[in-house]
Backbone as numpy.savetxt, mean C-alpha at the origin, in Angstrom:
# Nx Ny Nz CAx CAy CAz Cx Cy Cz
4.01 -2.41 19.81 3.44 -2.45 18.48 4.47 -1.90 17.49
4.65 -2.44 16.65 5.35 -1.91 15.35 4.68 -0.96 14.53
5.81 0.03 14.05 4.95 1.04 13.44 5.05 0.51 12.06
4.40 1.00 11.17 4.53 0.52 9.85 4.06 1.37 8.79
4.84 1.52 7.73 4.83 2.73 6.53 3.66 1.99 5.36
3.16 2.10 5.04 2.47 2.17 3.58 2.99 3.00 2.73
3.28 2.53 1.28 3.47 3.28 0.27 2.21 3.07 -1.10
1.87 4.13 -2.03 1.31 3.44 -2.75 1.28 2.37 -3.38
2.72 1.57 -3.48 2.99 0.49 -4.21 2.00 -0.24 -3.42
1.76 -0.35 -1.91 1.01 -1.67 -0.99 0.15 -1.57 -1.30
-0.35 -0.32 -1.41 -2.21 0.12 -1.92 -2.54 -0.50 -2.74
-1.91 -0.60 -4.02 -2.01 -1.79 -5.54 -1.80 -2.53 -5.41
-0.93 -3.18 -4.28 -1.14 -4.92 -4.16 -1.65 -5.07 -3.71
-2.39 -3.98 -2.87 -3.45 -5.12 -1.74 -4.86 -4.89 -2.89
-5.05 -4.13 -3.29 -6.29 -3.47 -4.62 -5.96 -5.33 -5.54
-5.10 -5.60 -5.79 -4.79 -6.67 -6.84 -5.42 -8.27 -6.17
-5.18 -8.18 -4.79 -5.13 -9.10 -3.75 -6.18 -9.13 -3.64
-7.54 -8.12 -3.55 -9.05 -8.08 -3.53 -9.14 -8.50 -4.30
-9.23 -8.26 -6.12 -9.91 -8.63 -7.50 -9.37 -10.21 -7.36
-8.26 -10.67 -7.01 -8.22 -12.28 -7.04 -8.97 -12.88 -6.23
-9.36 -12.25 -4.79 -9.69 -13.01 -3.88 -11.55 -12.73 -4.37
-12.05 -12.25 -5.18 -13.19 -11.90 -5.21 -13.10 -12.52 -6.63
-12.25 -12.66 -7.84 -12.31 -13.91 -8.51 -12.73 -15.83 -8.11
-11.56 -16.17 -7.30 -11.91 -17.31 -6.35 -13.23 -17.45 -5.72
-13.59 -16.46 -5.02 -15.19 -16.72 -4.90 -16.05 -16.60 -5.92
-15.77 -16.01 -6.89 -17.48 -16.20 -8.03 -16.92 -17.44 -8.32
-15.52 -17.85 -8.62 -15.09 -19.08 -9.29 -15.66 -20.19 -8.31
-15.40 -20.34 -7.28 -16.25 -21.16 -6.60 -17.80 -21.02 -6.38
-18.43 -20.08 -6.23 -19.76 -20.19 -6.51 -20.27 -21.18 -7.50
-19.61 -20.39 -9.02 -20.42 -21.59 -9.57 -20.12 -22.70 -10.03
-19.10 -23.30 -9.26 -18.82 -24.00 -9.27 -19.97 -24.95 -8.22
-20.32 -24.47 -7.26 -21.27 -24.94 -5.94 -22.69 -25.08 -7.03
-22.86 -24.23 -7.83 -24.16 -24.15 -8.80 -24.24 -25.21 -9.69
-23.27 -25.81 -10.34 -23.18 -26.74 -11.31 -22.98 -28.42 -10.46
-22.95 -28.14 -9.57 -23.03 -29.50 -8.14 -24.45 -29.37 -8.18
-24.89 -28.27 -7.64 -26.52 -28.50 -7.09 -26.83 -28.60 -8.21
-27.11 -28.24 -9.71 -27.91 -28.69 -10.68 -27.23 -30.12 -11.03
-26.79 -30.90 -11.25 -25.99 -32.08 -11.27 -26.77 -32.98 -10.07
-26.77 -32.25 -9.04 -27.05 -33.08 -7.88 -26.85 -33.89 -6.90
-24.93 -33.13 -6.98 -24.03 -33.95 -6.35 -24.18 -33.50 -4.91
-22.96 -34.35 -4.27 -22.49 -33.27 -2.88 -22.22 -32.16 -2.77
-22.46 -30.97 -2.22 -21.50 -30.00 -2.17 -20.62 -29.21 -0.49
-20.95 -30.46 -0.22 -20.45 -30.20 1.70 -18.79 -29.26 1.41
-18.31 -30.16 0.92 -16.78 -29.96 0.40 -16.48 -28.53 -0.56
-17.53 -28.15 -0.41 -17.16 -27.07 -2.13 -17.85 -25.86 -0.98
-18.82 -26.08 -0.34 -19.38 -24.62 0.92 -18.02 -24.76 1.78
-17.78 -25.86 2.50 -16.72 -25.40 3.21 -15.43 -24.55 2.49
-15.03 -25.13 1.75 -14.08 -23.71 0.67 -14.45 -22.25 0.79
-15.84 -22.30 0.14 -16.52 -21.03 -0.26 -16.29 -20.37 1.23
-16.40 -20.66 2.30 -16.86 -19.98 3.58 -15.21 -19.72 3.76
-14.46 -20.75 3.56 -12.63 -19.85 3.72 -12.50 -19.00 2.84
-12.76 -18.90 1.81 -12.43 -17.85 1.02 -13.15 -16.67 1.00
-14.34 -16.84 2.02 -15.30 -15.62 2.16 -14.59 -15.09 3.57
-13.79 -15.68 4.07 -12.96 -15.22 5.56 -11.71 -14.29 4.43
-11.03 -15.26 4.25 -9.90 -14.83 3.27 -9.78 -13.44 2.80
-11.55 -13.23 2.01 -11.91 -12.02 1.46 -12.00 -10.86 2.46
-12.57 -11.36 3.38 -12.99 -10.33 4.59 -11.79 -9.77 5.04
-10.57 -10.85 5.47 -9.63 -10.39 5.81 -8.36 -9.38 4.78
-8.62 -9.62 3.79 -7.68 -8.95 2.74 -8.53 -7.53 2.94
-9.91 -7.45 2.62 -10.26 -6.10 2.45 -10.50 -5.03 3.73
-10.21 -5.49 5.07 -9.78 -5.18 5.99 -8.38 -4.30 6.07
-7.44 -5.85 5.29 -6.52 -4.89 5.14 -5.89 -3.96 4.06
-7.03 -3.56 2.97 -7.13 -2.65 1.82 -7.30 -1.79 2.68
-8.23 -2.08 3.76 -8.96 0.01 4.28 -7.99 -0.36 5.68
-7.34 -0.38 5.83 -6.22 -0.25 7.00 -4.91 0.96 5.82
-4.73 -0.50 4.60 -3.67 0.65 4.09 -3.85 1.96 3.70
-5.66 1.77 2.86 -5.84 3.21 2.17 -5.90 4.49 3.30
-6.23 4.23 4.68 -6.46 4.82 5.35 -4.78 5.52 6.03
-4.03 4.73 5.71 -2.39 5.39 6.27 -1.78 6.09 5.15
-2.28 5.74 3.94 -2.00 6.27 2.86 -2.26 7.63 2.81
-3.55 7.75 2.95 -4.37 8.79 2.85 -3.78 9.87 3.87
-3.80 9.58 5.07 -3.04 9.82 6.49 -1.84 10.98 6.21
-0.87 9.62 5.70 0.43 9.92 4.63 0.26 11.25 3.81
-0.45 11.12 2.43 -0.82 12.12 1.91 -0.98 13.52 2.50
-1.91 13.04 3.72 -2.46 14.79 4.12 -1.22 15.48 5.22
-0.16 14.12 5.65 1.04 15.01 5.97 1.84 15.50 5.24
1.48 15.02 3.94 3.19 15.56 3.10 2.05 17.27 2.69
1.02 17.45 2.61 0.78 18.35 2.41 0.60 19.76 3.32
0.86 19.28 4.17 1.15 19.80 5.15 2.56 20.82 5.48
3.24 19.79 4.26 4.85 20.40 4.76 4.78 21.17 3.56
5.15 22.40 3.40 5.56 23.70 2.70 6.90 23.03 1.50
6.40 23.51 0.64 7.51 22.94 -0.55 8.57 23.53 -0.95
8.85 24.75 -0.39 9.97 25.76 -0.87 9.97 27.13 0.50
10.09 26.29 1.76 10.37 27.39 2.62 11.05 28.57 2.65
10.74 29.73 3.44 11.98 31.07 3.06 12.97 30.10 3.85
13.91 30.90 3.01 15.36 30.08 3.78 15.47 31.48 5.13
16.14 31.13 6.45 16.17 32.13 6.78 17.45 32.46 6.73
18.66 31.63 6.46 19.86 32.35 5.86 20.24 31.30 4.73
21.63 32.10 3.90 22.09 31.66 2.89 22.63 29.97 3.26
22.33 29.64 2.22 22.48 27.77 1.89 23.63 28.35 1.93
24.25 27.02 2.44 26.10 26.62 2.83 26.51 26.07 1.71
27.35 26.05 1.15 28.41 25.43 0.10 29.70 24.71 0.32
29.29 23.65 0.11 30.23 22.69 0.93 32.16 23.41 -0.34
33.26 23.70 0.79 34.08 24.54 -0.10 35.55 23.44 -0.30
36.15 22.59 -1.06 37.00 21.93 -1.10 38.56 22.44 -0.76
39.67 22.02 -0.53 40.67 23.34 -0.35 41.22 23.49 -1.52
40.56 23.23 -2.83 41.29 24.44 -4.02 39.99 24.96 -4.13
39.09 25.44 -3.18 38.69 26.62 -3.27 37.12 26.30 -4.55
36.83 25.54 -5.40 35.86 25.42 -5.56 34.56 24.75 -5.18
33.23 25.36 -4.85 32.38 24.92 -3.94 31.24 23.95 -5.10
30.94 23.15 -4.46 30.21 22.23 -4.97 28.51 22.34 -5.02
27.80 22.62 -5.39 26.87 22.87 -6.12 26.00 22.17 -4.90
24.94 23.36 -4.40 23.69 22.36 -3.36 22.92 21.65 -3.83
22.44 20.57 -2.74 21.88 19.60 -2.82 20.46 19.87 -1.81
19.17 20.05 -3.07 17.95 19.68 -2.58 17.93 18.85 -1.28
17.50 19.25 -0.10 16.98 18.14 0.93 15.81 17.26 0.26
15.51 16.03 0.66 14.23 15.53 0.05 13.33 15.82 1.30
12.22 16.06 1.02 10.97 16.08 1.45 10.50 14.91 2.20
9.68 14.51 3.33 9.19 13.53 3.42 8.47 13.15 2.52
7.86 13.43 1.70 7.18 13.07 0.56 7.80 12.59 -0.62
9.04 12.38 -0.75 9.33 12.67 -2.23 9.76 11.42 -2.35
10.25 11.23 -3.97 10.28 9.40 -4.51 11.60 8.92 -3.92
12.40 9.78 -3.59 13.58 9.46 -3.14 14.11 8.91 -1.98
13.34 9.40 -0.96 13.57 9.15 0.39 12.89 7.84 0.53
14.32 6.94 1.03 13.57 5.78 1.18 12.80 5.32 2.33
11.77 4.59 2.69 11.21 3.97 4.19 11.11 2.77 3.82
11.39 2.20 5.46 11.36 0.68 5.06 10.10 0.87 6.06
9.63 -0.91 5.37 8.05 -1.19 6.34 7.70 -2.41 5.98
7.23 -2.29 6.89 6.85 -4.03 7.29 5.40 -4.37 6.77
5.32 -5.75 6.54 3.96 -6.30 5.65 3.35 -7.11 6.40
């Protein structure tokens, strides 16, 4: 199995991916409504409606798959301490004329910087 990262960015596309896919169905509904008052066929217009009611099922499946790693996510970065005691002095990286170059923050698993890649 592949492991796979969620970031909030996926959370809002998949959130974006629901409101369309739940557009398409009212849009087809009444569309099925203005057939039956008309009094046409609508064999062709339910079969749609029933893919896009799969479609739906399956996108918001995978809304609460992401919110749920997200969330996951979240309660590990809180987990990790934001400013540990150091237990000895930070190193200074020292050049050979002797001036040392200024430390560099580790990033956090949490933070905007650290990149993860992940699969969709």
């Amino acid at each position: 199995m592949v492991a796979t990262r969620y970031r909030l960015k996926d959370l809002k596309l998949a959130r974006r991916h629901i409101v369309k896919a739940a557009h398409r169905v009212a849009d087809q509904e009444m569309l099925i409504r203005k057939l039956l008052r008309k009094g046409r066929p609508s064999g062709s217009a339910y079969a749609l409606l029933s893919r896009l009611y799969d479609d739906q099922r399956r996108k918001l499946d995978r809304l609460k798959l992401i919110e749920a790693m997200v969330e996951v996510e979240a309660q590990s970065c809180m987990d990790v301490p934001r400013n540990p005691a150091p237990s000895a002095p930070p190193l200074a990286i020292v050049h050979s004329s002797g001036i040392s170059l200024p430390d560099r923050q580790s990033a956090t698993p949490c933070s905007a910087e650290d990149w993860r890649p992940y699969l969709v």
